[in-house]
C-alpha positions in Angstrom: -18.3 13.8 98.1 -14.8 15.2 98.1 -14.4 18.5 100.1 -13.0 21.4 98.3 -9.9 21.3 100.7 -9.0 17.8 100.0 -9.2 18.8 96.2 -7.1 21.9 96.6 -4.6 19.1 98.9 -4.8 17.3 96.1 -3.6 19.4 93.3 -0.9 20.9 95.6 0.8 18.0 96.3 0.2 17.0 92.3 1.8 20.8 91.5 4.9 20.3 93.7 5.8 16.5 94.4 8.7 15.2 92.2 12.7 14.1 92.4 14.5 16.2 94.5 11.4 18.0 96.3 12.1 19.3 99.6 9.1 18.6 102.1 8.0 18.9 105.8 5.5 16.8 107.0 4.7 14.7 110.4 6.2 11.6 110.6 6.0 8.7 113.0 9.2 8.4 114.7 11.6 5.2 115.5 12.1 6.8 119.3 9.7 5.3 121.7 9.6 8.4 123.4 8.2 10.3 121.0 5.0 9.1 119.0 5.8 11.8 116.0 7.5 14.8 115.2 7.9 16.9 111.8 10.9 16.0 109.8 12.0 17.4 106.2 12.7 14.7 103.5 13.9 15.0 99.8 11.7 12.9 97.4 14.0 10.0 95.3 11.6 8.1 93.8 12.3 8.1 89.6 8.2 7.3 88.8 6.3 10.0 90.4 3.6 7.2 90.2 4.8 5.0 93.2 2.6 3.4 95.5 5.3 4.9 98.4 7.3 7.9 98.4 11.0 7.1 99.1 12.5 9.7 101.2 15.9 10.8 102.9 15.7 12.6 106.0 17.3 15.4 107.5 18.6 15.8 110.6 19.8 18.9 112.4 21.5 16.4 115.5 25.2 16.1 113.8 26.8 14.7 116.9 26.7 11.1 115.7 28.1 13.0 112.0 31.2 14.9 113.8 34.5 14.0 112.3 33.5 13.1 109.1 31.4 9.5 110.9 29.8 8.7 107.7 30.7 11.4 104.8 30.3 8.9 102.1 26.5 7.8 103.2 25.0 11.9 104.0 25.3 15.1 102.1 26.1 17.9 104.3 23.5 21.1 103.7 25.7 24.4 105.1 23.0 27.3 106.6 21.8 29.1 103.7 21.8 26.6 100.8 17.9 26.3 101.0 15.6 28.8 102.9 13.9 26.0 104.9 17.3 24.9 107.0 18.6 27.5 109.4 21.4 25.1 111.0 23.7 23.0 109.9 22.0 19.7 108.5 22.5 16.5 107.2 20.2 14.7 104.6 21.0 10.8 105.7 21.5 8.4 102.6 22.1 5.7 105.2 18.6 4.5 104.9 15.5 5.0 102.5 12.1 5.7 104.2 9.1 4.4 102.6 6.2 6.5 103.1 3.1 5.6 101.3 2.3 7.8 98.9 -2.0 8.1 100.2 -0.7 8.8 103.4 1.4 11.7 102.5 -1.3 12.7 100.1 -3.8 13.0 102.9 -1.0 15.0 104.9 -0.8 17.8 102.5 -4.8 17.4 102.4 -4.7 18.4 106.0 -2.4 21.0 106.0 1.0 18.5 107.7 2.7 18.6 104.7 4.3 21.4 102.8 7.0 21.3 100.0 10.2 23.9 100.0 11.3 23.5 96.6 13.8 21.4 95.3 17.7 20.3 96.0 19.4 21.6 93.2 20.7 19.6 90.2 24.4 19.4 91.7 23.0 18.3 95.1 20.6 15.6 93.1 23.8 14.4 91.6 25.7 14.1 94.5 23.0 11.8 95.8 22.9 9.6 93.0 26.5 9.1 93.3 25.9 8.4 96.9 22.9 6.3 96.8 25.4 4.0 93.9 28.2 3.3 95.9 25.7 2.9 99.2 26.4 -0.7 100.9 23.5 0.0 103.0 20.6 0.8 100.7 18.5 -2.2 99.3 18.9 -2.4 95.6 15.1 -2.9 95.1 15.6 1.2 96.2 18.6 1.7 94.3 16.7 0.5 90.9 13.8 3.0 91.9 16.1 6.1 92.9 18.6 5.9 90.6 18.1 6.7 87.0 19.7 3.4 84.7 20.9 1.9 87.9 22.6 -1.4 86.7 24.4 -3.6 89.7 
């Protein structure tokens, strides 16, 4: 039997996860160094029913970002345009990360995953226009992140 707190996990990741959601949650890291670490991502996925959540992540490190390395592939978020970033960051389009979607459910189950609201329309838009013109990203992302994506 389900616990009640796995039920309440449940419907708050239900209540809060769409396009555009802002969320903190532990995620394994690339570095060798480090096993994991908590990172925010923004949710792109079009079908909220996805088997994986695809996610851009933040980062705060904007040394490799410093005179304008990469404008067209990250969106620059200045202090103060959402509560949850209090430096400088950049929300990297250079690369999609698929997160399975059970995994991050069982996250917010446990109390390793919270939402911050949502980018705001402009910000989604901006994205989009990003994620288009991308030479990086996959199109099997593309045609699941952008709505009536046509290549």
């Amino acid at each position: 039997m389900r616990s009640i707190a796995a039920a309440l996990g449940d419907r708050y990741f239900a209540e809060h996860f769409r396009r555009g959601a802002i969320m903190r949650f532990i995620m394994e890291c690339d570095d060798p160094n480090v096993e994991t670490k908590y990172k925010y991502g923004v949710v792109l996925n079009l079908d909220k029913g996805d088997d994986e959540v695809l996610l851009a992540i933040t980062t705060s490190q904007l040394e490799a970002y410093e005179g304008g390395r990469f404008e067209d592939e990250i969106l620059r978020i200045p202090v103060g345009t959402y509560d949850c970033f209090t430096k400088e960051t950049v929300l990297s389009l250079r690369a999609i990360r698929p997160e399975p979607t059970a995994r991050l459910k069982e996250l917010a189950n446990s109390g390793q995953l919270t939402f911050y609201g949502n980018v705001s329309s402009d910000d989604l838009s901006l994205i989009e226009q990003k994620l288009i013109r991308s030479r990086v990203i996959e199109r099997k992302y593309k045609k699941r992140t952008i709505p009536n994506y046509r290549p």
